[in-house]
N, C-alpha and C positions, 0 to 999 in steps of 0.2 A: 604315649606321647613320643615325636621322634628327638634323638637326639641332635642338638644343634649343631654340636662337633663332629659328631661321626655319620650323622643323616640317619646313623640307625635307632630301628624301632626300640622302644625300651621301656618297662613297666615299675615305675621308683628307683630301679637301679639299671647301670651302661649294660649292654649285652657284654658277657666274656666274649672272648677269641675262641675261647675251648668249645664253646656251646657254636657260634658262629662255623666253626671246623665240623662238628657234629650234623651238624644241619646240611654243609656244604657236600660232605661226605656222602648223606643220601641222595639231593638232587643230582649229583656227578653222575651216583652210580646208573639212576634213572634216565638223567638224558643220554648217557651213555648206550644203552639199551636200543633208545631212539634212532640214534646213527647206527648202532650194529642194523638195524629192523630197516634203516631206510627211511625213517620219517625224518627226520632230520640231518644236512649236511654235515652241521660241527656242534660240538659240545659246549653253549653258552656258558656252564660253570666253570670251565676249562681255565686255570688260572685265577681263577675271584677271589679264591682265599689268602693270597699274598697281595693284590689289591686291597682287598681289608684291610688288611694289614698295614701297608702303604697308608691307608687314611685313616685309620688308628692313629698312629705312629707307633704300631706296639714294637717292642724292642724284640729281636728275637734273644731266647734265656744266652745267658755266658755259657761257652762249653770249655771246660779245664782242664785242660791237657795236665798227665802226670810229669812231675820233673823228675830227671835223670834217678834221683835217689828213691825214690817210689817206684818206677818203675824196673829197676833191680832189684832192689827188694821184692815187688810184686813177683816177677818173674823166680826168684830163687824158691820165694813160698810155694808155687807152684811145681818147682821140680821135686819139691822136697814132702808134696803133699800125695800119699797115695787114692785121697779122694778127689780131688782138683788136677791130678796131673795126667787125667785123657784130654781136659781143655785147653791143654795147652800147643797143640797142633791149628786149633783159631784163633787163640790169642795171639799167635807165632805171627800169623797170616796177616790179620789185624794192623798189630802192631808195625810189619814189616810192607804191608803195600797202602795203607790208608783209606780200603775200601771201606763205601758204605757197607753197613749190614743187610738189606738186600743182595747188594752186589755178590754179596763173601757167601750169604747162605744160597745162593743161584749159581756161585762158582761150580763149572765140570770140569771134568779132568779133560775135556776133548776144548777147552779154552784155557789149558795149561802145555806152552809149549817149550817142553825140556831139551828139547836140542838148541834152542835158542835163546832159552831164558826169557824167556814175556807170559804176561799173562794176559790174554785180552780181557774185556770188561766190556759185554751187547749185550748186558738183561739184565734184572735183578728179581726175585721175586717180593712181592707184597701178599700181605694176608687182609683180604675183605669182600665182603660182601656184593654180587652184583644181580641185581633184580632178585628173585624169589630165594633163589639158593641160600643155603646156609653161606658165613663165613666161608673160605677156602684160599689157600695158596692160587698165586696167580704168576705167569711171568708177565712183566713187565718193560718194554723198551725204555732206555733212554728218554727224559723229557728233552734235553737237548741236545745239541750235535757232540758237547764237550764231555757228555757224558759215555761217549763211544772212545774208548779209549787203550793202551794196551801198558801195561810197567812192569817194567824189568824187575826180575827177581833178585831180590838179595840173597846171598848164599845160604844164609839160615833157611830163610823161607823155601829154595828151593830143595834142599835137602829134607826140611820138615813134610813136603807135600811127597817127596817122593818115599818118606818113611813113611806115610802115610798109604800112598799108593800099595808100597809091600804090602803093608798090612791088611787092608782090605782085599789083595789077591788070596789072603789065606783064612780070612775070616766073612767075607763076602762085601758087599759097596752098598749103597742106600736103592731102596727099593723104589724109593718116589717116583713116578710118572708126571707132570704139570705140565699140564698145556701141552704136549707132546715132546716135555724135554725131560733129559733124563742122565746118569749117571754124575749126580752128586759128587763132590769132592765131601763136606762135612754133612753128618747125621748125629740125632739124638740116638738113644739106648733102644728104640724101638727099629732104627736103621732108616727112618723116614728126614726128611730138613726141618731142621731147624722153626720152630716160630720165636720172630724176632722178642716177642713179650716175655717166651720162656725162658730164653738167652740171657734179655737184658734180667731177670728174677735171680737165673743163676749166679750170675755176675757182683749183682747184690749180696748173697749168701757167701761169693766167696770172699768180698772186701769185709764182712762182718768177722768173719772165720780169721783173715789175718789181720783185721787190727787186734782182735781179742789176743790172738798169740804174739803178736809183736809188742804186743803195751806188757804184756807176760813177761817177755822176751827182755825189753825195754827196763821193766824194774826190776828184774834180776840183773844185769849185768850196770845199771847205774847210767841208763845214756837218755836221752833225749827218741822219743817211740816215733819212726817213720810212718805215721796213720796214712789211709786213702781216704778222700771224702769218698760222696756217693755219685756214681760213676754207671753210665750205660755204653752200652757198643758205640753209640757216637763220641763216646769220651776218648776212646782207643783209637777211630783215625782222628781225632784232633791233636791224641797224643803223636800218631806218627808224625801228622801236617807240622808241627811244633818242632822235632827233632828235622824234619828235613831242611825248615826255615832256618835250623841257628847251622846247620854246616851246608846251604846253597843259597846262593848270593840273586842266582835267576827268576828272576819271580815267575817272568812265562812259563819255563821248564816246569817249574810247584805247581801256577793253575794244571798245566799240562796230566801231571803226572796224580792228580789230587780230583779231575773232572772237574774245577768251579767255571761255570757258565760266568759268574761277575769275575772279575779281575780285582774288584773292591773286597772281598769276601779274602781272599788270597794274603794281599796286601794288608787285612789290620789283623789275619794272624801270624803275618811276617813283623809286622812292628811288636806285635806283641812280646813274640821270642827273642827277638834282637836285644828290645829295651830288659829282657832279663838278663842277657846275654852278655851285656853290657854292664849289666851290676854285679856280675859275676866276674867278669874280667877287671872291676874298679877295684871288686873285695879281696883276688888272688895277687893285684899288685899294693896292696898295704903294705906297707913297710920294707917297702921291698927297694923303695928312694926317699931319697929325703928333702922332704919339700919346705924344710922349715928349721 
């Protein structure tokens, strides 16, 4: 029977979104093929899955940027961890320019410019499937123009890539080939990039690792345990998106510096930060006049 709301098809129960993505995700790849082959001009799936979406109304999930005390926390756990502490050159990264996770695992060192300080951002890789092949790594352009972009390094970041650069002149650079592109800034133990599922698994493993020791940490010393929820590489640029909103005032400069194609997208994680921003400026002037 179809549904009355959504016009889609449906058997006792609404189709998911996830299953609808799943689906959307083969014919993509197929009519994709099409246009590579010539049979077709343009890719009729091109965009439907946010459409969906659109006449859904599905909400897209909250993404929760860490606050200030979490995110030191986090970061100190990591210096102080001899198994977590080679990840900390992407986290560095991460949290410092608020690339997507494509973006960052596709970052080269020949789109890192150290006399200048920028880093451009023309590709990202994705991992899927297209017509017969297995799975594999792919570069991937930009869907929109805003996602062609370049951000200045913060000093951290630039000193971290370039510790990194040393490093790899003496231990060697990532092997990867993709689509004809190549020299890696970040790799896995194998020396190949990154796949974003394995990343986001790690990532996981190490918020479990430090809330176990911080709640440890926490009831020995008598305080209150700064825990992480559960958190993927898009948590890390929302965390940065989130610190750039509460210290700049420019919202274009943010989409600018952040790729949002909407300027709406931008905007309600600038209110978001501000309206914390703001309860935190009410709580550090408590008592501090007297209003009564």
């Amino acid at each position: 029977m179809r549904d009355r709301k959504t016009g889609l098809m449906r058997q006792g129960r609404p189709f998911r979104v996830s299953s609808m993505g799943m689906i959307h995700g083969i014919l993509h790849s197929v009519l994709q093929l099409a246009v590579r082959d010539g049979y077709i001009q343009k890719n009729p799936a091109e965009g439907m899955l946010t459409e969906i979406r659109r006449s859904m109304r599905q909400p897209r999930p909250h993404r929760r940027a860490f606050s200030v005390e979490q995110q030191v926390s986090f970061i100190e756990y990591l210096l102080a961890s001899p198994r977590y502490k080679p990840w900390l050159p992407l986290i560095t990264v991460f949290l410092g320019t608020g690339c997507r996770v494509g973006e960052l695992i596709g970052l080269r060192w020949e789109d890192c410019d150290f006399e200048n300080d920028l880093i451009s951002v023309n590709h990202s890789l994705v991992y899927r499937k297209l017509g017969e092949e297995k799975c594999r790594m792919h570069v991937s352009t930009p869907k929109t123009v805003s996602g062609l972009r370049t951000i200045p390094m913060l000093t951290e970041v630039k000193n971290t890539l370039l510790r990194e650069k040393e490093r790899q002149e003496q231990t060697g650079g990532c092997i990867s080939v993709i689509d004809g592109y190549q020299g890696f800034v970040f790799m896995n133990r194998s020396k190949t990039v990154h796949n974003p599922s394995d990343l986001n698994r790690a990532l996981e493993r190490m918020r479990k690792d430090y809330n176990r020791k911080e709640e440890a940490a926490a009831l020995e010393e008598d305080r209150e345990a700064v825990l992480l929820p559960h958190f993927s590489a898009h948590n890390l640029r929302h965390t940065f998106c989130t610190r750039f909103c509460e210290n700049e005032t420019n919202i274009k400069m943010i989409q600018d510096i952040m790729g949002h194609a909407d300027i709406s997208t931008t905007m309600n994680i600038y209110a978001e930060a501000t309206e914390e921003k703001k309860r935190q400026t009410m709580k550090n002037l408590e008592g501090k006049i007297r209003i009564c």
